[in-house]
GUNU-904429 format. One record per residue: residue number from 1; y, x, z of N, C-alpha, C, O in turn; residue in one letter. Coordinates in Angstrom, 3 decimals. Layout:
BEGIN
{NUM {Y X Z} {Y X Z} {Y X Z} {Y X Z} 'A'}
...
# end
This chain:
BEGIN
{1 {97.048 105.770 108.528} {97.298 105.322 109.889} {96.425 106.062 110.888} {96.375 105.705 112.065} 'X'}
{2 {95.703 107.146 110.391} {95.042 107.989 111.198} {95.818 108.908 111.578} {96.808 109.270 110.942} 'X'}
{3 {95.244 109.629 113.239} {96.120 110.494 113.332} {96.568 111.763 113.069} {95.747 112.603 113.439} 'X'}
{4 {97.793 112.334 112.452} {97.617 113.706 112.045} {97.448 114.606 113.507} {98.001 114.628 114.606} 'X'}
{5 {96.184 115.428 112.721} {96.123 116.310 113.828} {96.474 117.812 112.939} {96.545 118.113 111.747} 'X'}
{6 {96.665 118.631 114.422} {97.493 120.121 113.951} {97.469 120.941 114.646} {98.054 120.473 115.622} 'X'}
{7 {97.086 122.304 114.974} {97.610 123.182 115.996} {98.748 123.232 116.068} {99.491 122.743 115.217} 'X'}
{8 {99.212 123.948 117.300} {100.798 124.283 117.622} {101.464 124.292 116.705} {102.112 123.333 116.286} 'X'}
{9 {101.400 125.614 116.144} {102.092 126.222 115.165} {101.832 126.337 113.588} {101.881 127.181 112.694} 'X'}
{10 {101.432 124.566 113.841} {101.388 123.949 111.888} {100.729 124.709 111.076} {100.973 124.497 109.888} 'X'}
{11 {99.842 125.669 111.350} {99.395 126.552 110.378} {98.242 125.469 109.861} {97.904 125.936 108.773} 'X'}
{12 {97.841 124.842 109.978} {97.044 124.128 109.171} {96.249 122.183 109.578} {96.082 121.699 110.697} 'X'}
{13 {96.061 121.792 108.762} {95.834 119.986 109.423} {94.719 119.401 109.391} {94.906 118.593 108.480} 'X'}
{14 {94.181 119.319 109.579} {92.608 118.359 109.172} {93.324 117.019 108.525} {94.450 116.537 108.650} 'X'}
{15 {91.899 116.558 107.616} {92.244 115.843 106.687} {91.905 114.307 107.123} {90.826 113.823 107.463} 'X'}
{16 {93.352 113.630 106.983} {93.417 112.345 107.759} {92.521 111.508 106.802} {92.375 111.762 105.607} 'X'}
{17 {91.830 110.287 107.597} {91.088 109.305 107.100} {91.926 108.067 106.894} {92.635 107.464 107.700} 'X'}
{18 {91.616 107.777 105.321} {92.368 106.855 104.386} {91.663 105.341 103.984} {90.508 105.235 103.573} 'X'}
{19 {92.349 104.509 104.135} {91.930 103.603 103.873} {92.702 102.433 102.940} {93.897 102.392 103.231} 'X'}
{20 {92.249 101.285 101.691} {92.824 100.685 101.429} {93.476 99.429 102.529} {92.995 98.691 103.389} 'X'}
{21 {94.830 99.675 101.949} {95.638 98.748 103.320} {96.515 97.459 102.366} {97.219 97.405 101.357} 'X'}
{22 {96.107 96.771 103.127} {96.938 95.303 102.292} {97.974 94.668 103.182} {97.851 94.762 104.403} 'X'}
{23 {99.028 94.001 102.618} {99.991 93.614 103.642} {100.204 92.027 102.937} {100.313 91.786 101.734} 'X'}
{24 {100.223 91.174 103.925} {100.012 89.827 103.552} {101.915 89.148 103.835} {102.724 89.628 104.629} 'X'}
{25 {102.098 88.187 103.078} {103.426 87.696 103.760} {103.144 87.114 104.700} {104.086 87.224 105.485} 'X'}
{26 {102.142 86.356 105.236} {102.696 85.397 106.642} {100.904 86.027 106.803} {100.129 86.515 105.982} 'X'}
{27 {100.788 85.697 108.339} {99.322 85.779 108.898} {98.483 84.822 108.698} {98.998 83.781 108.293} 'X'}
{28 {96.901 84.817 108.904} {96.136 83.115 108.869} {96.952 82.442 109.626} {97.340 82.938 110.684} 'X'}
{29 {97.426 80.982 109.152} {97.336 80.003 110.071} {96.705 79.763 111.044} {97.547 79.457 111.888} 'X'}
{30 {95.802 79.707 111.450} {94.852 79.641 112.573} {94.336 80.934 112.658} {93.878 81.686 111.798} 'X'}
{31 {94.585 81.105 114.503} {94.524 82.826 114.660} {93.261 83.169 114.893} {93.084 84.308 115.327} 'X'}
{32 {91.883 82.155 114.636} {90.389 82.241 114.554} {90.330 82.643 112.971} {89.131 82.860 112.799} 'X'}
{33 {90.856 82.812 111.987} {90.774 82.497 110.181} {90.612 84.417 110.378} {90.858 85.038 111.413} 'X'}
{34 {90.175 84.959 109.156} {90.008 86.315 109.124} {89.982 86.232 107.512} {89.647 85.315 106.762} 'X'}
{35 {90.463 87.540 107.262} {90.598 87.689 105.884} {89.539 88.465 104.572} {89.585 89.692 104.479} 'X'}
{36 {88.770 87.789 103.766} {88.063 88.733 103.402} {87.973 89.102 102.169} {88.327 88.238 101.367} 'X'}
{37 {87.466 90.521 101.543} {87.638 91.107 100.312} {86.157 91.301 99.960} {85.206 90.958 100.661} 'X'}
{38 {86.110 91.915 98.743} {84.961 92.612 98.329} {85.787 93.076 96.703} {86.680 92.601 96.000} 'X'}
{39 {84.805 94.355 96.661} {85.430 95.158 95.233} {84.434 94.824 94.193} {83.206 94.856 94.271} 'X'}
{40 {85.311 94.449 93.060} {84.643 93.924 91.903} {84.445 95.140 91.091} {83.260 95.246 90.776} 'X'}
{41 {85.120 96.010 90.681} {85.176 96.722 89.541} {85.342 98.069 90.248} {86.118 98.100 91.203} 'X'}
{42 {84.540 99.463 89.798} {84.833 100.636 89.729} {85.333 101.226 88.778} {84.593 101.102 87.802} 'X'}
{43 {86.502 101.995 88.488} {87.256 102.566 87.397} {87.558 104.070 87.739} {87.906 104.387 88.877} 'X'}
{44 {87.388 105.180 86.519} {88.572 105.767 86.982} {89.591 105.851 87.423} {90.298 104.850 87.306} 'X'}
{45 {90.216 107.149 88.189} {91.793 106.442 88.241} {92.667 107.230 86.462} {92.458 108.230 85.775} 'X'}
{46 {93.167 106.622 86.433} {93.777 106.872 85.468} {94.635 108.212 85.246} {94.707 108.973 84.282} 'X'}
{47 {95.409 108.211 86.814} {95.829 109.520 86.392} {95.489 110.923 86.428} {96.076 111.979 86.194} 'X'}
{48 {94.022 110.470 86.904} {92.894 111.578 87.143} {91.623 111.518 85.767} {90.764 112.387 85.613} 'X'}
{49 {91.752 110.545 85.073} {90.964 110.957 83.823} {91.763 110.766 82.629} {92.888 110.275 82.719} 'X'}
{50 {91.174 111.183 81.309} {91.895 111.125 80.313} {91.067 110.486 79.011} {90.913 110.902 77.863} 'X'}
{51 {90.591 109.250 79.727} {89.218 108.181 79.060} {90.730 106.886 78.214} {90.405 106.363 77.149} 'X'}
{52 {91.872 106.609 78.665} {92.715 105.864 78.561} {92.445 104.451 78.257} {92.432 103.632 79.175} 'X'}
{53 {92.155 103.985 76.633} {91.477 102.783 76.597} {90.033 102.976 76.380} {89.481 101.964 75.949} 'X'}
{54 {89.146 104.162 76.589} {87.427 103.924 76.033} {87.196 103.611 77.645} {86.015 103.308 77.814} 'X'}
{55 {87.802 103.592 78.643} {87.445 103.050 79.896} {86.769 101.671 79.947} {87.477 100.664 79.944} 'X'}
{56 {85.337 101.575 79.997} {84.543 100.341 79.414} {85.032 99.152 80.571} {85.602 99.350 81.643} 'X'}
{57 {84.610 97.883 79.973} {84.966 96.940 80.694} {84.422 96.229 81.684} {84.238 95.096 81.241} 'X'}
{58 {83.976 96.322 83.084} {82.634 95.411 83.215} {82.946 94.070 83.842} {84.028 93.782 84.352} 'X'}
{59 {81.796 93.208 83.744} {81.881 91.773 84.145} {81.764 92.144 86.122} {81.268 93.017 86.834} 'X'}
{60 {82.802 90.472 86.363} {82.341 90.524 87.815} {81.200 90.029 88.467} {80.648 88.942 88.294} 'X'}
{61 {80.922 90.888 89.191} {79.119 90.715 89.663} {79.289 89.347 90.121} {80.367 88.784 90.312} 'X'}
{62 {77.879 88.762 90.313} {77.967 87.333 90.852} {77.986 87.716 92.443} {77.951 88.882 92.836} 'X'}
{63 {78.047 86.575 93.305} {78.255 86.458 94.488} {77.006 86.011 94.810} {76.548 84.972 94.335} 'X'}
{64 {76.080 87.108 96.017} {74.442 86.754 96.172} {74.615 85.420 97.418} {74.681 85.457 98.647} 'X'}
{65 {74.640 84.578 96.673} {75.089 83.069 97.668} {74.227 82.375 96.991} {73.810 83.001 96.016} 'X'}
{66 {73.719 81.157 97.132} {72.863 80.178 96.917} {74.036 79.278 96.372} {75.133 79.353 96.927} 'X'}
{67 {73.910 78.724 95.675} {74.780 77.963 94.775} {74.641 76.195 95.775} {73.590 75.567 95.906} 'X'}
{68 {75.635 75.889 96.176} {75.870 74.473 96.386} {76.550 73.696 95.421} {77.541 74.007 94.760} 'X'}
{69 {75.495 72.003 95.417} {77.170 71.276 94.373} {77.966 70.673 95.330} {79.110 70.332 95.029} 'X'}
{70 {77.475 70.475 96.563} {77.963 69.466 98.047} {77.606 70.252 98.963} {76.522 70.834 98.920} 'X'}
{71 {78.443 70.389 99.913} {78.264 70.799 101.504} {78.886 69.750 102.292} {79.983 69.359 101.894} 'X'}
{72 {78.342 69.165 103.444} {78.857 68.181 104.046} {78.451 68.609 105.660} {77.382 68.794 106.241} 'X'}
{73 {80.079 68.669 106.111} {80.517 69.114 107.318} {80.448 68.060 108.474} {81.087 67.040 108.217} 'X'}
{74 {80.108 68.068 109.129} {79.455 66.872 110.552} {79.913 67.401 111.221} {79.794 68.626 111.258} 'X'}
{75 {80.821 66.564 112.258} {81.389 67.248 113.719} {80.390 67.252 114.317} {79.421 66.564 113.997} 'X'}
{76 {80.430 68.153 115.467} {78.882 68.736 116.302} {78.212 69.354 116.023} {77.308 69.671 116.796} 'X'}
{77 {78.331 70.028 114.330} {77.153 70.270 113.798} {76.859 71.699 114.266} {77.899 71.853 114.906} 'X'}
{78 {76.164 72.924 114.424} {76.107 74.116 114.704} {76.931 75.040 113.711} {76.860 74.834 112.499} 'X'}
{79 {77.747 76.103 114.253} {77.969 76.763 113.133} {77.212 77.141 112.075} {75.988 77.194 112.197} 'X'}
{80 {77.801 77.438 110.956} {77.178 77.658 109.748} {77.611 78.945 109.157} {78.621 78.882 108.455} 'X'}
{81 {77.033 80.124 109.306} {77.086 81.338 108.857} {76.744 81.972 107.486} {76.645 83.198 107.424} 'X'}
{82 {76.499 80.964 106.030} {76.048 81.031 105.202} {77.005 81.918 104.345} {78.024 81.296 104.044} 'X'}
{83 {76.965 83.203 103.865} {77.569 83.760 102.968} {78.889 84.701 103.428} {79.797 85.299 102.850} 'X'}
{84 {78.464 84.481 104.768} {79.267 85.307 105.689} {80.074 86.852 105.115} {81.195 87.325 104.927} 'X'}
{85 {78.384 87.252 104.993} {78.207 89.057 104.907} {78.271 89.084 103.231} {77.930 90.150 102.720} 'X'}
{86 {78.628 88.136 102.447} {78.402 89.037 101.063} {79.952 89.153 100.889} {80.256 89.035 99.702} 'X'}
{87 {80.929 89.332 101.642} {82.315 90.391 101.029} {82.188 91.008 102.701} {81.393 90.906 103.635} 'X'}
{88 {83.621 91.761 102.385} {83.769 92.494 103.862} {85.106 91.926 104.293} {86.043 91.550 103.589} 'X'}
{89 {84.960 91.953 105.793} {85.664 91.449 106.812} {86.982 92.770 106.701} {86.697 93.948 106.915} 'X'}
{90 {88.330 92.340 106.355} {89.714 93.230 106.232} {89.552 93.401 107.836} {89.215 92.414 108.491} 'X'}
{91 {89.791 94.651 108.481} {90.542 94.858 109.391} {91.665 95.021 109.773} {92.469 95.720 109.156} 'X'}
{92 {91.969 94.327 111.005} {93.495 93.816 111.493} {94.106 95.218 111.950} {93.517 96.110 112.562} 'X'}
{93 {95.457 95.198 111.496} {95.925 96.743 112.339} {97.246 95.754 113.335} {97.395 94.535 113.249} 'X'}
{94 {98.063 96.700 114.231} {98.527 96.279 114.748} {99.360 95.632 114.825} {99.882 95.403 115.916} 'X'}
{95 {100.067 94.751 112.955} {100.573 94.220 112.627} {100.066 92.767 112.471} {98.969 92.764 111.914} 'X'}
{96 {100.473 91.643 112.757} {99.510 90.133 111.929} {100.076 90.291 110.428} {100.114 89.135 110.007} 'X'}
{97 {100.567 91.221 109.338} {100.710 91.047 107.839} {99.467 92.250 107.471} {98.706 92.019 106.531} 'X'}
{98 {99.338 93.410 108.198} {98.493 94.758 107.243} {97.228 94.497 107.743} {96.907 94.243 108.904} 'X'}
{99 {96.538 94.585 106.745} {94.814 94.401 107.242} {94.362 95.457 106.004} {94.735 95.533 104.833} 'X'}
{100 {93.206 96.386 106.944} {92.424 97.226 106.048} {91.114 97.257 105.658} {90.223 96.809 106.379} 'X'}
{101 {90.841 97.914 104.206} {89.847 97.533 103.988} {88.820 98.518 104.143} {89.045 99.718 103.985} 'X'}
{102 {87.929 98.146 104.386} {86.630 99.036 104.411} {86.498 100.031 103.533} {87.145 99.803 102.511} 'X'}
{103 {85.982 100.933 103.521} {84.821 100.855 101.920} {83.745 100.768 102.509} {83.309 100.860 103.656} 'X'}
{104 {83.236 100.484 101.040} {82.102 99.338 100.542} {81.206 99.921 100.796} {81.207 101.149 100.717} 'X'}
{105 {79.910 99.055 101.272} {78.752 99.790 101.527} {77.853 100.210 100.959} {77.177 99.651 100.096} 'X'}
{106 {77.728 101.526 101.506} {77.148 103.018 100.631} {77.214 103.648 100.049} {76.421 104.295 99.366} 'X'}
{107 {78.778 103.596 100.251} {80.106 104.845 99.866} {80.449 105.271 101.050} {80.548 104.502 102.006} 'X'}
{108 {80.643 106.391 101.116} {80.861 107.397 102.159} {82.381 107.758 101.981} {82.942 107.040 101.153} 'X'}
{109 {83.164 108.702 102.569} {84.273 109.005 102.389} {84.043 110.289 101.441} {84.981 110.265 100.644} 'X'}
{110 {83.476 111.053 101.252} {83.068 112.307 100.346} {82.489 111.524 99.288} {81.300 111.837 99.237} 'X'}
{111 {82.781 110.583 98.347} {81.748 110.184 97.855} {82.857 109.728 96.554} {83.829 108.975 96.491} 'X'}
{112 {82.067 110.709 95.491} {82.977 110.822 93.791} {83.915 109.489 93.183} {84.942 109.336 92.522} 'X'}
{113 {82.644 108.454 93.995} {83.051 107.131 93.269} {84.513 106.669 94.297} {84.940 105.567 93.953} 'X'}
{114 {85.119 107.157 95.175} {86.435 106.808 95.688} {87.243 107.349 94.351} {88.344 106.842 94.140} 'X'}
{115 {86.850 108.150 93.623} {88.223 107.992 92.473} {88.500 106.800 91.583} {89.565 106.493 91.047} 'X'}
{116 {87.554 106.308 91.544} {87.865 104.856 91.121} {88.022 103.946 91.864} {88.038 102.856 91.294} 'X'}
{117 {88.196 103.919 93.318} {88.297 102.837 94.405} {89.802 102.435 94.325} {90.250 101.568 95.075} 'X'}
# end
């Protein structure tokens, strides 16, 4: 969804910036709600290595959150920002179904580990 750019006469393009894009069937219900991800697993891609099944397995990381057994919500109470920042916030494109995703922080766009993203 970036833009292609080009001289006149197409002789050559700079290289558009890519992003994972998700398309939802209906939008949040409430148009304050936002949608959020975070990436569990790095893999090869498959059709770029030739590891097939020795591609090891890993567990999903825990979530750096403080563990609650009860949270109890009080009208009036101040917002509560707890656990906000441990996934990432999808960005909205100009559709309410496609929202894109980041990459993850402290991955760059030049950066080896997008073959497994």
């Amino acid at each position: 969804m970036s833009p292609y750019v080009h001289p006149l006469d197409y002789s050559s393009s700079e290289a558009r910036t890519r992003f994972l894009w998700l398309e939802f069937d209906s939008p949040p219900l409430d148009p304050r709600d936002r949608f959020f991800a975070r990436v569990l697993r790095n893999a090869p891609d498959p059709l770029l290595s030739d590891l097939g099944d020795l591609v090891t397995t890993t567990l999903e990381p825990p979530l750096p959150i403080d563990s609650e057994l009860v949270r109890k919500v009080v009208p009036g109470e101040a917002t509560d920002a707890a656990g906000l920042t441990v996934m990432q916030t999808l960005v909205k494109s100009d559709s309410d179904l496609h929202y894109l995703l980041p990459l993850p922080p402290g991955v760059t766009s030049t950066s080896p580990k997008l073959f497994g993203f």
